[in-house]
Rosetta silent file (secondary structure, phi, psi, omega in degrees, C-alpha in Angstrom):
SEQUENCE: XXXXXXXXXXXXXXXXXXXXXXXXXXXXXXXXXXXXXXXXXXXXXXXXXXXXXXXXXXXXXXXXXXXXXXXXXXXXXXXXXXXXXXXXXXXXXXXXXXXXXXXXXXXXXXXXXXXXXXXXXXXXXXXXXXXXXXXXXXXXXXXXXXXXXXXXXXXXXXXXXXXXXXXXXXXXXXXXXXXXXXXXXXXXXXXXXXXXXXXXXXXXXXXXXXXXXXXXXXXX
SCORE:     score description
SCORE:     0.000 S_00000001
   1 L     0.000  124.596  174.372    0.000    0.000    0.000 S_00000001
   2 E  -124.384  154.684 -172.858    1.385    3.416   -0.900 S_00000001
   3 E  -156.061  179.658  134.843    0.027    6.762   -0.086 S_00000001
   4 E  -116.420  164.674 -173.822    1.223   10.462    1.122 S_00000001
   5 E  -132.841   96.441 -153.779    0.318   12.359    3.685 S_00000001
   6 E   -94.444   78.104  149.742   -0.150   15.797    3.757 S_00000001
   7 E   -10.936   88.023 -172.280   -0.485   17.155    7.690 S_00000001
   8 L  -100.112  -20.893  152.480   -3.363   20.254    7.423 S_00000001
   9 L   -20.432  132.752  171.200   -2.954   20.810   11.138 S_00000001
  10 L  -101.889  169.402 -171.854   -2.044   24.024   12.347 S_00000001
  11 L  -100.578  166.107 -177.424    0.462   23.787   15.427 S_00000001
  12 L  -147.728  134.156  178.676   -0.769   24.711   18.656 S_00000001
  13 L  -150.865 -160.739 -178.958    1.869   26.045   21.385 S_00000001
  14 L   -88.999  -10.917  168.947    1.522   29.190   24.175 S_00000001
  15 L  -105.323   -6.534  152.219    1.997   31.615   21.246 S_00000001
  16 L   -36.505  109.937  170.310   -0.721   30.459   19.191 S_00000001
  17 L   -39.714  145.196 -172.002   -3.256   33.195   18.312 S_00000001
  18 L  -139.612 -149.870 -165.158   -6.384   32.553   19.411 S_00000001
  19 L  -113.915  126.978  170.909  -10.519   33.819   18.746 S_00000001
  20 L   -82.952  151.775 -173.747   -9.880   37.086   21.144 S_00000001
  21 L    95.607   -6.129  166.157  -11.245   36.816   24.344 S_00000001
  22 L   -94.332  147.638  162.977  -10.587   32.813   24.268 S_00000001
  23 L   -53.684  151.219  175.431   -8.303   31.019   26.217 S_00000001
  24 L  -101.907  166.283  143.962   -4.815   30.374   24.709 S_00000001
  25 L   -49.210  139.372  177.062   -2.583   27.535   25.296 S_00000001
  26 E  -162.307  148.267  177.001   -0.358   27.404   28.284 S_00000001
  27 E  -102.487  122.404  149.630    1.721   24.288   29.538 S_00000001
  28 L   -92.226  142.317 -178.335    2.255   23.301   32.842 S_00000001
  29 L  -103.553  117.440 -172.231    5.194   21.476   33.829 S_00000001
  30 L   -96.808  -70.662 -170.863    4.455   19.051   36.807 S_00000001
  31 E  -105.272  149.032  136.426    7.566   16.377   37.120 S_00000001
  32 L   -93.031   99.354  171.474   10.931   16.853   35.558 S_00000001
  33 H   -10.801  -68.680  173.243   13.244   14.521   34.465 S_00000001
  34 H   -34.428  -48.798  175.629   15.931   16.778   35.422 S_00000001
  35 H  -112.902   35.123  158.298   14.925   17.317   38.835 S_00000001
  36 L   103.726  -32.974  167.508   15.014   13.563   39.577 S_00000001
  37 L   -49.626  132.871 -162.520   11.416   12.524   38.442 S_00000001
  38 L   -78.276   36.608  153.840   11.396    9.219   36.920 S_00000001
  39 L  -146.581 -167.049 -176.644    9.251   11.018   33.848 S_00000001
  40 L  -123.911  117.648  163.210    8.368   14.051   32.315 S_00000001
  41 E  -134.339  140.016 -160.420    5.143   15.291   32.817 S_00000001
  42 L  -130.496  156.843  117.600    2.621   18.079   31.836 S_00000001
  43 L  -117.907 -168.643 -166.580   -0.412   19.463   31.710 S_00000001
  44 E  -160.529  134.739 -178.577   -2.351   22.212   29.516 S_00000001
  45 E  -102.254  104.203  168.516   -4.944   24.759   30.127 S_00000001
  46 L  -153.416  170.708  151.586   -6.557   25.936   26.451 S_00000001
  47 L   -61.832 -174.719 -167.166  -10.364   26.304   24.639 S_00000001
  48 L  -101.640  -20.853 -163.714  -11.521   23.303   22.645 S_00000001
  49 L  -107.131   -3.447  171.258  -11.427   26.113   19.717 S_00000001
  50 L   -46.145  143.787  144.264   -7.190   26.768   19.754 S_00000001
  51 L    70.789 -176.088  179.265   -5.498   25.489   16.865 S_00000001
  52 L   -52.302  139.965  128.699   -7.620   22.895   14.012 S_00000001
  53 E  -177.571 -159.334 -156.929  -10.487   21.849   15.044 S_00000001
  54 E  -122.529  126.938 -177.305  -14.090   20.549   14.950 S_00000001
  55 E   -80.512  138.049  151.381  -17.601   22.626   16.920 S_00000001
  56 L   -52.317  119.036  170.650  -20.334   20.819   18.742 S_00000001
  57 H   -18.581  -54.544 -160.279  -23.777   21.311   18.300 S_00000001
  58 H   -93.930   43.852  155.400  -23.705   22.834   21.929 S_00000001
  59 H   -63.026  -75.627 -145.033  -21.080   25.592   20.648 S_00000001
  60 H   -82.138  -41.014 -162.774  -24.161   27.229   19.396 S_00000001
  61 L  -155.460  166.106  177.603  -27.241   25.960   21.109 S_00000001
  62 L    79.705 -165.511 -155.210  -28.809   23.824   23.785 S_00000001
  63 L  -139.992  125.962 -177.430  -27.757   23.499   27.349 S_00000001
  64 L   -82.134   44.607  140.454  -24.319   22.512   28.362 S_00000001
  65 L   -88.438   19.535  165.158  -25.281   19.646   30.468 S_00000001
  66 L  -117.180   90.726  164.787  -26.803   17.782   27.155 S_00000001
  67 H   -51.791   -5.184  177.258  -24.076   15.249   26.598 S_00000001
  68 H   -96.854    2.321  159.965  -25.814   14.573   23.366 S_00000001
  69 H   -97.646   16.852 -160.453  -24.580   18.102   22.064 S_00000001
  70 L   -99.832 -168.303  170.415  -20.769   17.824   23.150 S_00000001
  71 H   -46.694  -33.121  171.009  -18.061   16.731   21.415 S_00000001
  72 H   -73.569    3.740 -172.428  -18.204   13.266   22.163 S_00000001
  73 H  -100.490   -4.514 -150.493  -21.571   12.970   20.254 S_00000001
  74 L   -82.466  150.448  158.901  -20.445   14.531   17.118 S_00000001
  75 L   -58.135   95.184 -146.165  -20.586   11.718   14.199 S_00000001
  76 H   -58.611  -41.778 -144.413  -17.041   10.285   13.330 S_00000001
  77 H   -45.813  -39.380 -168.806  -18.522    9.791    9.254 S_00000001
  78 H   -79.327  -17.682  151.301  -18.220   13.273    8.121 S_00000001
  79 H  -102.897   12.235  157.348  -14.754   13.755    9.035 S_00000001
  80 E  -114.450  128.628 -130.778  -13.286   10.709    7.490 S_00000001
  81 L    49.923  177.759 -141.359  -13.567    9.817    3.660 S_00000001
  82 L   -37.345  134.054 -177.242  -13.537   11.338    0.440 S_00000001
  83 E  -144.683  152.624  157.334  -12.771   15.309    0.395 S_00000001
  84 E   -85.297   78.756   96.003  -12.185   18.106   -2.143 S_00000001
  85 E    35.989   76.820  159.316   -9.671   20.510   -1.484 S_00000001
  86 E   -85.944  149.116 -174.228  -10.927   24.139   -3.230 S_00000001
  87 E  -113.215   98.647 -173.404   -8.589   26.642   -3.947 S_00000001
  88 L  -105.834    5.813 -170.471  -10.333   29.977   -3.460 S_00000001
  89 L   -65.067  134.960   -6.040   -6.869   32.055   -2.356 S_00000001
  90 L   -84.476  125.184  166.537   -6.551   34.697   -1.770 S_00000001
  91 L  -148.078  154.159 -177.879   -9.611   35.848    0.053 S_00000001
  92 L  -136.863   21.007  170.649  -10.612   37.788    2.887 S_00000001
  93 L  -110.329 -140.469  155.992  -13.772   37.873    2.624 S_00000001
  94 E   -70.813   95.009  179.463  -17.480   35.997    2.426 S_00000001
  95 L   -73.656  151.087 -174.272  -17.202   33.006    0.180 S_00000001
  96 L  -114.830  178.045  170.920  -20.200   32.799   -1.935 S_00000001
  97 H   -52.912  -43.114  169.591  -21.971   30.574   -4.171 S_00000001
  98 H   -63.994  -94.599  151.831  -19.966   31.980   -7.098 S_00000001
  99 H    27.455 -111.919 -176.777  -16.800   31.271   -5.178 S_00000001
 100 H   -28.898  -66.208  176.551  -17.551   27.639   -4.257 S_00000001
 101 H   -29.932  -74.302 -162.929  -19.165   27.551   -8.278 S_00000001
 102 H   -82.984  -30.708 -175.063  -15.867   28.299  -10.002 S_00000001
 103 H   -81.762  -27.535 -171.013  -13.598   26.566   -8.072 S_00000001
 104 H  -100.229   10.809  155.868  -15.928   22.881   -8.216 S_00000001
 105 H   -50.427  -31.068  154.515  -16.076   23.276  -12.093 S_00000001
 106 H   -91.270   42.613 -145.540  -13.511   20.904  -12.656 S_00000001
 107 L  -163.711   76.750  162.896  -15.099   18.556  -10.099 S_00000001
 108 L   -52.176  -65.865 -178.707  -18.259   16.526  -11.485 S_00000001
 109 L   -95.332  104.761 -175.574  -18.793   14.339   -8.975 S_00000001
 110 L   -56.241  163.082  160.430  -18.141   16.193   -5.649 S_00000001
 111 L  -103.015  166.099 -157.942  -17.136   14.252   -2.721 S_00000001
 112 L   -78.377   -9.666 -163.171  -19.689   14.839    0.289 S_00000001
 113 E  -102.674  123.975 -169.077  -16.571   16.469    2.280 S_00000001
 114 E  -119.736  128.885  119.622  -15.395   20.465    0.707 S_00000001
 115 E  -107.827  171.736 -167.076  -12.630   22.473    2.462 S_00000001
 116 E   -87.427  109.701  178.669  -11.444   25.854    1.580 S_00000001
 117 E  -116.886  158.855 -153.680   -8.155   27.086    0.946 S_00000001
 118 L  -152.526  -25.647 -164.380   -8.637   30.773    1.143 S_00000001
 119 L  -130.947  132.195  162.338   -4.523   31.477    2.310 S_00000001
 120 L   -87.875   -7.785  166.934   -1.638   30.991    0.060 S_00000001
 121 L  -155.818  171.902  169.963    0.251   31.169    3.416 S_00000001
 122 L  -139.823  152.630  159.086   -0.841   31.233    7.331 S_00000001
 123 L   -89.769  130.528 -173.628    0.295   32.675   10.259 S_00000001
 124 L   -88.406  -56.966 -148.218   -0.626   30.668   13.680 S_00000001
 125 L   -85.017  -27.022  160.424    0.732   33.123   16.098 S_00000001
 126 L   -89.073  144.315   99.855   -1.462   36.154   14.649 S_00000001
 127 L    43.879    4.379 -119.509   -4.072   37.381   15.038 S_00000001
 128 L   -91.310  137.828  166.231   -5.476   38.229   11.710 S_00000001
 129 L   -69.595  -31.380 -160.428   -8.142   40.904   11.687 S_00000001
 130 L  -120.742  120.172 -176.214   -9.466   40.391    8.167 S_00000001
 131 L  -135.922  156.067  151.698  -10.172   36.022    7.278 S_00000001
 132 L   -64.493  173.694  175.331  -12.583   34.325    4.748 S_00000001
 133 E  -149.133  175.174  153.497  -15.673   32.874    6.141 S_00000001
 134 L   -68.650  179.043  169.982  -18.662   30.873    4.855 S_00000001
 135 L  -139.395 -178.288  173.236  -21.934   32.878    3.768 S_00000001
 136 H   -91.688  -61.535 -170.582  -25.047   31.076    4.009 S_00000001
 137 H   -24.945  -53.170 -179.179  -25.995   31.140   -0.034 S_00000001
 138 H   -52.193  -49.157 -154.901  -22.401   29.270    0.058 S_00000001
 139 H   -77.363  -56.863 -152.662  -23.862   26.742    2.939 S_00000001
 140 H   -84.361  -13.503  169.517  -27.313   26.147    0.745 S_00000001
 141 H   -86.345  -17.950  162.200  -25.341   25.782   -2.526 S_00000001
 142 H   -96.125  -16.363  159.013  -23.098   23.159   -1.057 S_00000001
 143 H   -49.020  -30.027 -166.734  -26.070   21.342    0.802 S_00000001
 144 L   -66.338  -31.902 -142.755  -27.430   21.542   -3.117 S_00000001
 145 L  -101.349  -32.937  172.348  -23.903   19.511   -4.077 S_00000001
 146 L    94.730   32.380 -178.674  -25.072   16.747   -1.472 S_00000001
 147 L   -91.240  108.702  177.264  -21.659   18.134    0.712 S_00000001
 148 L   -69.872  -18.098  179.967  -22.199   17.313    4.853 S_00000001
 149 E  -133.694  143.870 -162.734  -18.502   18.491    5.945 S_00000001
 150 E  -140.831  100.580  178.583  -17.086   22.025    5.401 S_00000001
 151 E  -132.582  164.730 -163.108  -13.868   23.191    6.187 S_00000001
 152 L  -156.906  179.968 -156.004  -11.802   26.077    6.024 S_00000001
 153 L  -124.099   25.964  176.944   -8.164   27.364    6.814 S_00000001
 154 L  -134.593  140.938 -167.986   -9.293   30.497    8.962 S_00000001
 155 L   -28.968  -42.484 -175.694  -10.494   30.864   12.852 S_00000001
 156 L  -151.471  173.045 -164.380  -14.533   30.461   12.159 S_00000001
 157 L  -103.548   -8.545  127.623  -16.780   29.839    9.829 S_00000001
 158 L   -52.427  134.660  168.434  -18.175   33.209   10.756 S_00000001
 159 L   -30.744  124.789  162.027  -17.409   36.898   10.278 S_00000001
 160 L   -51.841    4.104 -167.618  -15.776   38.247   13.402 S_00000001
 161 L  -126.747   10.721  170.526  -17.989   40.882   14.327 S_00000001
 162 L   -40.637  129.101 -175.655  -21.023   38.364   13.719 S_00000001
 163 L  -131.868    7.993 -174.503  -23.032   38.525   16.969 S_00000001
 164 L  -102.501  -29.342 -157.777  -26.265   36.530   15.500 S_00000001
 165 L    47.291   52.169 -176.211  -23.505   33.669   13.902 S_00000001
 166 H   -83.021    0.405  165.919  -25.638   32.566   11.474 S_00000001
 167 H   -70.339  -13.369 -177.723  -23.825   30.981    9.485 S_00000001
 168 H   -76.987  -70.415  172.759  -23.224   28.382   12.168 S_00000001
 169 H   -34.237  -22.455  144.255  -26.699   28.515   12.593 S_00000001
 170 H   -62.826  -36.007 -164.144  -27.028   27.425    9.001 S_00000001
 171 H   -89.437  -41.632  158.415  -24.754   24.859    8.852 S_00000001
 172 L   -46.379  -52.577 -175.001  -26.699   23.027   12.024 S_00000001
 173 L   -43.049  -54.623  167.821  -29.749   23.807    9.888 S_00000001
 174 L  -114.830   50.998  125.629  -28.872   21.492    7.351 S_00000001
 175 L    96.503   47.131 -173.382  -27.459   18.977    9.138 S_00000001
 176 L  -105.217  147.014  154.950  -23.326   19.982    8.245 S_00000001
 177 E  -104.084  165.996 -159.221  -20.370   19.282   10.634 S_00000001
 178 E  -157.150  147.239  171.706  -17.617   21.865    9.946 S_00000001
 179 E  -126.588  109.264 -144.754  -13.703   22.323   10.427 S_00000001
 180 E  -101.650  164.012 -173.500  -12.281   25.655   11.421 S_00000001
 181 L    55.253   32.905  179.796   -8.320   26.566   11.303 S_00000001
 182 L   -82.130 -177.541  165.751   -6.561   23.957    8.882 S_00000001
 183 L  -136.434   92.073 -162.822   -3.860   24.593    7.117 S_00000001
 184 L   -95.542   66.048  129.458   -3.789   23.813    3.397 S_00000001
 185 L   -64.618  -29.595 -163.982   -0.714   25.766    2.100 S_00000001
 186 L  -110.640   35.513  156.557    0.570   22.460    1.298 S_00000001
 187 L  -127.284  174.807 -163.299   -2.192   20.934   -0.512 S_00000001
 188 L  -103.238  104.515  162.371   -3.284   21.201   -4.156 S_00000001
 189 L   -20.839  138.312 -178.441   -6.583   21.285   -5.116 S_00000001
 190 E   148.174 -167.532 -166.881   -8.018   18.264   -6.066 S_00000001
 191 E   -95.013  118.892  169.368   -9.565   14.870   -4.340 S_00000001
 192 E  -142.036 -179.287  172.610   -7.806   13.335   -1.219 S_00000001
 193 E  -111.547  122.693 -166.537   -9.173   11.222    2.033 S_00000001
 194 E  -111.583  168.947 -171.386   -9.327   13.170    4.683 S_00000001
 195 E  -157.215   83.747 -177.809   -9.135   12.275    8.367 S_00000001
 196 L  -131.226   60.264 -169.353   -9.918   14.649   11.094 S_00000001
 197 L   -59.317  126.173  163.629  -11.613   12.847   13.967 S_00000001
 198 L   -48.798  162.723  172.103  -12.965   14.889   17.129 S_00000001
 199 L  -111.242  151.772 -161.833  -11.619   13.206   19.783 S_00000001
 200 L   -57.677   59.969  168.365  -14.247   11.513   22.426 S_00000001
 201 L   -90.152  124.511 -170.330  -14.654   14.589   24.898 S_00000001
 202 L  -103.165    3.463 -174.892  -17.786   14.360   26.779 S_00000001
 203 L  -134.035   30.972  164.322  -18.268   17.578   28.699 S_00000001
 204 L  -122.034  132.290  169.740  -16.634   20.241   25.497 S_00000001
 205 L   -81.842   10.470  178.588  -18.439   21.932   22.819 S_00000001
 206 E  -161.800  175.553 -178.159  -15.845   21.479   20.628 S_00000001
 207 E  -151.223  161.715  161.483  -12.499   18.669   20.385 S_00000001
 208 E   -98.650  141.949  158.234   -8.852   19.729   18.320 S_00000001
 209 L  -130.345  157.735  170.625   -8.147   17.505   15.714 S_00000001
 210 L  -106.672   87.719 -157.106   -5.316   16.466   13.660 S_00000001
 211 L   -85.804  111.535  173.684   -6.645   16.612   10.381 S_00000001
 212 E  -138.037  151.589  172.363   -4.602   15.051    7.559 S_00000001
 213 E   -91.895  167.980 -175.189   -5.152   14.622    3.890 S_00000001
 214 E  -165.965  128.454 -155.006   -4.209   11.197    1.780 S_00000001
 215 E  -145.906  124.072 -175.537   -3.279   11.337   -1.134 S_00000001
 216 E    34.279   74.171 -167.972   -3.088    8.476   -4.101 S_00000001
 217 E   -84.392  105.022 -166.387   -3.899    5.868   -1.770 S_00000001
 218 E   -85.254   43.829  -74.848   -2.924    2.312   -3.429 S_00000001
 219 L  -146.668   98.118 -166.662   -3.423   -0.867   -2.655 S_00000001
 220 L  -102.553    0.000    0.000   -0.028   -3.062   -3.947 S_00000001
């Protein structure tokens, strides 16, 4: 079996940039080798929304003491198999239906999974004031495409100064899970298998993922 593996993770450290007003990362250091402990050990203080990863129903809505909106409830399918890679870069705006339109033109048969490369490069540790987002026309034109997963290389899938968030509120509407912060400089448009499982948190409205693409996956 032969394949590549293209890493769409963004790194996450204490100088990651974060959604302001969220927690960042920060490391604790508990035992030290050094100072005679027979391991090394840590822990880490951060949101659920640092660095790649995937929101929870109960981001948006519901009550958090309804374990069937956290993270551990979210539905492994839609972040694992077939994905498209669009290249909509550079933008810093809304992507629209037109958007999404010209970039899947060489792309008959969509796969049910779309993300967004919107940055020809990214920074992690800033801050950036101005990102793409979704729009909703973009959300009901890829529900049209029969797509269920949505991703995108910039902090939300929202505006920043959004205060109703509907686009989130769309994307729950018609029944999409979504992936906020990759990092596609180093993929190509085109078809790969993607793999960016929340991990099984049962009291978070959101999990980090390590999201990687595969690419001309073989079977020898």
């Amino acid at each position: 079996m032969t394949y590549s593996i293209i890493d769409i993770s963004q790194p996450v450290s204490s100088t990651t940039a974060c959604f302001p007003g969220d927690t960042p990362f920060s490391r604790q250091v508990n035992l030290r080798l050094e100072e005679g402990a027979t391991v090394n050990l840590t822990s880490f203080t951060m949101s659920p929304h640092v660095g790649t990863h995937a929101d929870a129903p109960s981001h948006i809505c519901g009550r958090m003491e309804d374990s069937q909106g956290m993270a551990s409830a979210i539905p492994l399918l839609p972040y694992i198999g077939p994905a498209a890679v669009l290249d909509v870069s550079p933008l810093a705006e809304g992507i629209t239906k037109e958007h999404f339109e010209k970039a899947a033109a060489g792309i008959p048969s969509l796969p049910p999974r779309v993300v967004f490369k919107t940055q020809k490069s990214i920074r992690p540790h800033v801050w950036e004031e101005r990102y793409a987002h979704f729009t909703v026309e973009l959300i009901e034109a890829l529900k049209a495409r029969g797509v269920m997963m949505a991703g995108l290389d910039t902090p939300s899938v929202d505006h920043v100064d959004s205060k109703n968030l509907e686009v989130h509120h769309a994307l729950m509407k018609h029944g999409f899970s979504w992936l906020e912060n990759l990092d596609l400089t180093q993929a190509e448009e085109g078809i790969y298998f993607l793999s960016a499982a929340p991990l099984k948190l049962t009291e978070l409205e959101a999990s980090p993922v390590r999201a990687v693409l595969i690419k001309d996956l073989v079977v020898v």
